[in-house]
FIVO-464944 format. One record per atom (N, C-alpha, C, O): atom name; residue in one letter; x, y, z. Coordinates in steps of 0.05 Angstrom, whole numbers, plus 5000, padded with zeros to 4 digits. Layout:
BEGIN
["CA" "A" [X Y Z]]
...
//
This chain:
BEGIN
["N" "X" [5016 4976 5000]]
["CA" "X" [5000 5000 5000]]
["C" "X" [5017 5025 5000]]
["O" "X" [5009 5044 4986]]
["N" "X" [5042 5029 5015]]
["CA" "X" [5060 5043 5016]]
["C" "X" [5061 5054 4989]]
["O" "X" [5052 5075 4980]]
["N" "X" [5078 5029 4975]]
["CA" "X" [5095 5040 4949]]
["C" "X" [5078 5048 4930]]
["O" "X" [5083 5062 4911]]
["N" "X" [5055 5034 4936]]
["CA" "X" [5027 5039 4913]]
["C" "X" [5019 5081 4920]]
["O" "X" [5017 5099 4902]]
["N" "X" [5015 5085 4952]]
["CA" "X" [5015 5113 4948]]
["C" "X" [5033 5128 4936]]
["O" "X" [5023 5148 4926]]
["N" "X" [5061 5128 4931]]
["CA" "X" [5089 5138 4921]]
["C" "X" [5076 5130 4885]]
["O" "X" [5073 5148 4869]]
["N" "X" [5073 5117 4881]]
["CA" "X" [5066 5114 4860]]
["C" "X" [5049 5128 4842]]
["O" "X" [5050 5133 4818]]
["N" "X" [5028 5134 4868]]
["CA" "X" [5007 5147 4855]]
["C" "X" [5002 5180 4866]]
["O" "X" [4981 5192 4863]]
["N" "X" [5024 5188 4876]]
["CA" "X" [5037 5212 4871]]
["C" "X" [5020 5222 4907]]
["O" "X" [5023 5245 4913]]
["N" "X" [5009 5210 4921]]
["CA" "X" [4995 5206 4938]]
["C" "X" [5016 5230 4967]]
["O" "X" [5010 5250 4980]]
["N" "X" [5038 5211 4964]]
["CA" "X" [5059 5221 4975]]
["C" "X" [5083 5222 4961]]
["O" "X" [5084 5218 4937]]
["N" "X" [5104 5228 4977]]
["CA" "X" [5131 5232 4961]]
["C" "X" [5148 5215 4973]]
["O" "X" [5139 5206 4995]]
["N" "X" [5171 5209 4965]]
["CA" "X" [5189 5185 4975]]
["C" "X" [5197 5194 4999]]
["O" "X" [5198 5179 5019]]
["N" "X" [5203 5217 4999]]
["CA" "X" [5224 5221 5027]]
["C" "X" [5196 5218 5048]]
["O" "X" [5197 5201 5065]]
["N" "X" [5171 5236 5045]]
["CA" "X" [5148 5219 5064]]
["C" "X" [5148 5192 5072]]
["O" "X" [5147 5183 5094]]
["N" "X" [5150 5183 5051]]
["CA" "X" [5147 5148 5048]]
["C" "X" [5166 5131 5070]]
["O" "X" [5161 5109 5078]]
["N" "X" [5182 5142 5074]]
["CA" "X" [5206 5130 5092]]
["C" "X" [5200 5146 5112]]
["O" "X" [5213 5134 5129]]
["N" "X" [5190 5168 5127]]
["CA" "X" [5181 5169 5151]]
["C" "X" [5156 5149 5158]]
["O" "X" [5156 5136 5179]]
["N" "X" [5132 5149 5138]]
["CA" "X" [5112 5127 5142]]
["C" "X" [5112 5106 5142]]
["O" "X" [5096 5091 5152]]
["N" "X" [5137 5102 5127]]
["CA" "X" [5159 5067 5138]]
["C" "X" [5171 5058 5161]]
["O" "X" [5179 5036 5168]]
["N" "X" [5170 5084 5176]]
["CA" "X" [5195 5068 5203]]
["C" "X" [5167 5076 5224]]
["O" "X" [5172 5068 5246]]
["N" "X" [5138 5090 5223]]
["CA" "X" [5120 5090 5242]]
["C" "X" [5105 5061 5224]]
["O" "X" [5109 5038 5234]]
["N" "X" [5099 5062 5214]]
["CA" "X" [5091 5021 5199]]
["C" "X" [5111 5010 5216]]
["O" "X" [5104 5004 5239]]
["N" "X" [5129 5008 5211]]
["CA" "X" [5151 4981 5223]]
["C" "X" [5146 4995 5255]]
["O" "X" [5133 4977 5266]]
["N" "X" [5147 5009 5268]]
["CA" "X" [5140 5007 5300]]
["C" "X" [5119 5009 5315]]
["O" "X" [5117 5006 5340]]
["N" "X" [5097 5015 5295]]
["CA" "X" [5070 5008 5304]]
["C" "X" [5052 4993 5290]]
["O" "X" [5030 4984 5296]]
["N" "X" [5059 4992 5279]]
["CA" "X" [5039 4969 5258]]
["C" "X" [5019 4982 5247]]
["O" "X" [4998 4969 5244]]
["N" "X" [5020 5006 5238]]
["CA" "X" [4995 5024 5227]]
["C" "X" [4990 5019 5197]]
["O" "X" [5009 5015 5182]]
["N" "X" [4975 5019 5191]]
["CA" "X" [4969 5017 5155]]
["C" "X" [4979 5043 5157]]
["O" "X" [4980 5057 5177]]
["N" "X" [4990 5050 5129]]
["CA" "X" [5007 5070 5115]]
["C" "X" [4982 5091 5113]]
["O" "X" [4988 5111 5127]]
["N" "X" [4955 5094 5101]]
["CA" "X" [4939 5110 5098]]
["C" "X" [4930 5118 5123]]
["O" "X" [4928 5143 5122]]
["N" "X" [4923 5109 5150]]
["CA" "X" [4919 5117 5166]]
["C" "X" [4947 5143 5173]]
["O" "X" [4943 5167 5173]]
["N" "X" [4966 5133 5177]]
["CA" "X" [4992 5145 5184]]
["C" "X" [4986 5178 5167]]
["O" "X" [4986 5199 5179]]
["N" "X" [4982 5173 5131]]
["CA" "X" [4984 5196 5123]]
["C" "X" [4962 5208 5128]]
["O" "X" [4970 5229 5138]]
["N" "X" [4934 5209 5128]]
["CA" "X" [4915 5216 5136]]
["C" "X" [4915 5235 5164]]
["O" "X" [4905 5257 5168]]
["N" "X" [4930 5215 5181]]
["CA" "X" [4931 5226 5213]]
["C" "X" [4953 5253 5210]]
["O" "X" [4947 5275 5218]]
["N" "X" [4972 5248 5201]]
["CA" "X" [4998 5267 5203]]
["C" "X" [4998 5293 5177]]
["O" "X" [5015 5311 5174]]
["N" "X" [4969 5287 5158]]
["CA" "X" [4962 5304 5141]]
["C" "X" [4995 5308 5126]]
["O" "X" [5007 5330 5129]]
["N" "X" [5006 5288 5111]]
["CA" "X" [5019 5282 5087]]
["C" "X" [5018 5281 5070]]
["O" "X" [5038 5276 5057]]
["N" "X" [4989 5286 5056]]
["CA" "X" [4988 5284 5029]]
["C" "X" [5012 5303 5002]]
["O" "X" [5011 5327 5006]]
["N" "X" [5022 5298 4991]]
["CA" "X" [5028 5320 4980]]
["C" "X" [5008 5331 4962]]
["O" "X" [4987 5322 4954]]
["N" "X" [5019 5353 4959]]
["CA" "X" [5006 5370 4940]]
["C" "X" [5021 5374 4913]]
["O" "X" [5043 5385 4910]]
["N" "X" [5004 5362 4894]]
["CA" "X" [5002 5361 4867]]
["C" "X" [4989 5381 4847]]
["O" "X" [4995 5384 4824]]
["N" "X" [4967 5397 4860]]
["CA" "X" [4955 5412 4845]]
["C" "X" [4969 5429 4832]]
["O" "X" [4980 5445 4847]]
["N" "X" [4974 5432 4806]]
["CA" "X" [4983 5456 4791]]
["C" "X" [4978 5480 4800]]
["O" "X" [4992 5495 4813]]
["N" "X" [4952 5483 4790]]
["CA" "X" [4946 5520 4802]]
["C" "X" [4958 5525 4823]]
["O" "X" [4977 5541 4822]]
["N" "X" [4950 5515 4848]]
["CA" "X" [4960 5520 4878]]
["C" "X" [4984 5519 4877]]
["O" "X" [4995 5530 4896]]
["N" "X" [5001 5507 4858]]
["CA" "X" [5037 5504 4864]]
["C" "X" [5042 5525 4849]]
["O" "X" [5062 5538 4854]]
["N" "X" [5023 5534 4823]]
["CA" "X" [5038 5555 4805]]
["C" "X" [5027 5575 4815]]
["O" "X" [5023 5589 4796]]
["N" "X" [5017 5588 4837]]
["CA" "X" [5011 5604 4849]]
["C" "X" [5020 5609 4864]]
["O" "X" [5020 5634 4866]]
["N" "X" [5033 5595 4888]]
["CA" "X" [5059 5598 4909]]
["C" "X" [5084 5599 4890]]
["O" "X" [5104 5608 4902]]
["N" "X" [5092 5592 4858]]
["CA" "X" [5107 5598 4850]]
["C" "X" [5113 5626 4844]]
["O" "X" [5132 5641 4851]]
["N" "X" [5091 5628 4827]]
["CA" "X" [5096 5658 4825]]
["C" "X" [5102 5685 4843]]
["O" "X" [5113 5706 4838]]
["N" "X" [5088 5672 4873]]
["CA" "X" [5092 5697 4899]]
["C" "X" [5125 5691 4899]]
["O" "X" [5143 5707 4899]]
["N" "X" [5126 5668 4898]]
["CA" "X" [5166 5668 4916]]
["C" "X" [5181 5680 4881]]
["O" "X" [5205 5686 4886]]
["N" "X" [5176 5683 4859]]
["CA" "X" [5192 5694 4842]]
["C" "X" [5187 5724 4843]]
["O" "X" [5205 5740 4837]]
["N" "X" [5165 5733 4850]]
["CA" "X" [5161 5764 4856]]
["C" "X" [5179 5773 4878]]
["O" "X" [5193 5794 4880]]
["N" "X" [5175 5750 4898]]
["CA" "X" [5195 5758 4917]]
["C" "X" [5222 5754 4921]]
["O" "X" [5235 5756 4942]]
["N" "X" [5233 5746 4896]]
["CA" "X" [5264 5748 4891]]
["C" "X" [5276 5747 4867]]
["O" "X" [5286 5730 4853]]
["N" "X" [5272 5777 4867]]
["CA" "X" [5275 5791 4827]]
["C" "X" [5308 5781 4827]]
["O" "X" [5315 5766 4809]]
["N" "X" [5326 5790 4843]]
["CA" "X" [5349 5778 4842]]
["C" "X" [5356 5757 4836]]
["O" "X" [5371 5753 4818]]
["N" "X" [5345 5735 4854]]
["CA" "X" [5349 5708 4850]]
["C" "X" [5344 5708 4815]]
["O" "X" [5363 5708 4800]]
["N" "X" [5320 5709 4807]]
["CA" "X" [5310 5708 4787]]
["C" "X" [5320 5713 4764]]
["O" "X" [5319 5698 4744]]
["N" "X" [5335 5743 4768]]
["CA" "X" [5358 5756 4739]]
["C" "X" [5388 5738 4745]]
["O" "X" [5406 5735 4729]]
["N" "X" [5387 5733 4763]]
["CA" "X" [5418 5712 4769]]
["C" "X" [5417 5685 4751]]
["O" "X" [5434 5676 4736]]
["N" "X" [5386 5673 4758]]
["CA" "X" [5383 5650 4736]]
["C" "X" [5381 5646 4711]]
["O" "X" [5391 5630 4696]]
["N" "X" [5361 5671 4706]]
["CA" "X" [5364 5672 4673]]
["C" "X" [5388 5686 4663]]
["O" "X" [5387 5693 4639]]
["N" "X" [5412 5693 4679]]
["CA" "X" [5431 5706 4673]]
["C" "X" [5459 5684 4670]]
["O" "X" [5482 5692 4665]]
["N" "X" [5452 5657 4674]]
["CA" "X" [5464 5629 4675]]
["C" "X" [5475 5609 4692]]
["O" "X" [5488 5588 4687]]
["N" "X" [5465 5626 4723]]
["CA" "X" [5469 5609 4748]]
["C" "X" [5440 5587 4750]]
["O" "X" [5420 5590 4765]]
["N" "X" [5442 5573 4736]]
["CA" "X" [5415 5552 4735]]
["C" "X" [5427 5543 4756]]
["O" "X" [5439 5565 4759]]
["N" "X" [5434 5531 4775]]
["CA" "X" [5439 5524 4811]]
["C" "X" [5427 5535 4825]]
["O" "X" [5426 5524 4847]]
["N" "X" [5410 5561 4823]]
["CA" "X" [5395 5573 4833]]
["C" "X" [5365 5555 4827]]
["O" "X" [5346 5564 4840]]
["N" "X" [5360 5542 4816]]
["CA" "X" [5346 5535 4813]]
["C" "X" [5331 5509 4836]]
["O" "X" [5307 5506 4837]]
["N" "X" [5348 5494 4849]]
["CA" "X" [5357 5482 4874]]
["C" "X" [5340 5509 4892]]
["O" "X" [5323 5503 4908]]
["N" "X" [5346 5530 4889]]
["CA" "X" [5343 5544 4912]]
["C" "X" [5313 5555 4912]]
["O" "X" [5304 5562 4933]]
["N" "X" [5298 5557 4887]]
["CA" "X" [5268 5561 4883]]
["C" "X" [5256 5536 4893]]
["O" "X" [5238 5538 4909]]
["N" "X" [5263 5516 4885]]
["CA" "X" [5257 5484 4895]]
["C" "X" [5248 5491 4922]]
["O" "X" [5224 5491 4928]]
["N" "X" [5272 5500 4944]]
["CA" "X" [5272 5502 4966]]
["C" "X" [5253 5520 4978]]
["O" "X" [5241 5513 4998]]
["N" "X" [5250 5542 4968]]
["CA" "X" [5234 5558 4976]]
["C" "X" [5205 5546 4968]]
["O" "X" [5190 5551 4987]]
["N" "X" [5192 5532 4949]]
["CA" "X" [5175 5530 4953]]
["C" "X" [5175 5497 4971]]
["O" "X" [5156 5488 4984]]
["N" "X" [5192 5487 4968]]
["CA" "X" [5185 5467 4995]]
["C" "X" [5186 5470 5033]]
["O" "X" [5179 5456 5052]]
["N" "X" [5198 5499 5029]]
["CA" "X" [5195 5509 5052]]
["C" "X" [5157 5522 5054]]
["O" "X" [5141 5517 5072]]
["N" "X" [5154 5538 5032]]
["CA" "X" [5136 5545 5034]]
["C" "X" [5102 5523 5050]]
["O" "X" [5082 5527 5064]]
["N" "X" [5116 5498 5034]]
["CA" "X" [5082 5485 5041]]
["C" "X" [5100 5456 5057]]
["O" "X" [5097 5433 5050]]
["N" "X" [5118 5464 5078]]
["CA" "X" [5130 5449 5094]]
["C" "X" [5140 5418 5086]]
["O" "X" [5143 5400 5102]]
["N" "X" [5146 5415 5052]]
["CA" "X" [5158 5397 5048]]
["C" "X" [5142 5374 5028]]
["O" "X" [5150 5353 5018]]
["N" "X" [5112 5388 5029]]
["CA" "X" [5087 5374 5018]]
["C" "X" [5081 5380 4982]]
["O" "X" [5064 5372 4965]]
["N" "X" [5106 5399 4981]]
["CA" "X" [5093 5411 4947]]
["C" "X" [5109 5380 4931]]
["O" "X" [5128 5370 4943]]
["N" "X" [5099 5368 4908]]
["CA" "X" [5118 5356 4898]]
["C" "X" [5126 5359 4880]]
["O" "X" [5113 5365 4860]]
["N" "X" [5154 5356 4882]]
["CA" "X" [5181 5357 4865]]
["C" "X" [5174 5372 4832]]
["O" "X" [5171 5394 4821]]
["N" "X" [5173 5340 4826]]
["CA" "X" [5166 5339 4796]]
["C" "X" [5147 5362 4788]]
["O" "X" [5153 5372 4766]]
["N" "X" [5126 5373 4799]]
["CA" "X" [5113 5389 4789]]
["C" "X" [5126 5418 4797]]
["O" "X" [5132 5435 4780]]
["N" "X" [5132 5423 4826]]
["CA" "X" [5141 5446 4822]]
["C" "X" [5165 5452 4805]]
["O" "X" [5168 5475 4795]]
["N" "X" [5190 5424 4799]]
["CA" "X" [5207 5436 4778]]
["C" "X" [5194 5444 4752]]
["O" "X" [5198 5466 4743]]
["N" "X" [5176 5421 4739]]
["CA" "X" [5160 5442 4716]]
["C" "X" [5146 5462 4719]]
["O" "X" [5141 5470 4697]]
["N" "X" [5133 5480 4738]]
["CA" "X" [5134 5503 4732]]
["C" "X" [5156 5522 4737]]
["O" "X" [5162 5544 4728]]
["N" "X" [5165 5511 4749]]
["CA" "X" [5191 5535 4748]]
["C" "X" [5209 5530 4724]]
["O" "X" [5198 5543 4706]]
["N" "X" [5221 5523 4718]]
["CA" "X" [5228 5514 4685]]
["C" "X" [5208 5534 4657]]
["O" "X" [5217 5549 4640]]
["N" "X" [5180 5525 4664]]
["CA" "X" [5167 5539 4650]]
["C" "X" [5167 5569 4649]]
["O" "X" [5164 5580 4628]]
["N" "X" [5171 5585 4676]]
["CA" "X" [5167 5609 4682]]
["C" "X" [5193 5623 4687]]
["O" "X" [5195 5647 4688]]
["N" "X" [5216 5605 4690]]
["CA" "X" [5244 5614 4688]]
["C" "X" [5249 5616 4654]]
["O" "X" [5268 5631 4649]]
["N" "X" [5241 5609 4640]]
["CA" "X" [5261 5606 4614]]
["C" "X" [5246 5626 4603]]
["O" "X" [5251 5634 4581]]
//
């Protein structure tokens, strides 16, 4: 059930291995665990391309640094929006919009 949520974009891997070592010490089904500890990630486009766009307003610098050919900065938009929604935005989508809205 685990790998089937990772799969199905439900959660994200690095989740998946905290909901792995509370499974292995309590014996919880995996959906209860994410349910209880409100893990889901968040997939929605709009809602991710919408916290995208606030954190690029809010760092015109960062921003002219990247399209200026420090793409490593790009690691650092990542961050900011996984800071933003405590670790829950996922990956894959927030790198495509930022890709999209950086280039």
């Amino acid at each position: 059930r685990l790998v089937r949520m990772v799969d199905e974009g439900t959660i994200s891997g690095k989740m998946a291995k905290n909901v792995f070592a509370e499974m292995f010490d309590q014996g919880t089904d995996p959906k209860t665990i994410v349910e209880k500890k409100g893990l889901v990630q968040i997939s929605d486009e709009q809602t991710l391309e919408s916290l995208v766009d606030e954190i690029l307003r809010a760092c015109p610098q960062e921003v002219r640094r990247y399209r200026d050919g420090q793409k490593k900065l790009m690691g650092f938009f990542v961050g900011q929006v996984m800071k933003q929604t405590k670790g829950q935005a996922n990956p894959g989508v927030v790198n495509k919009i930022l890709s999209d809205k950086l280039s």
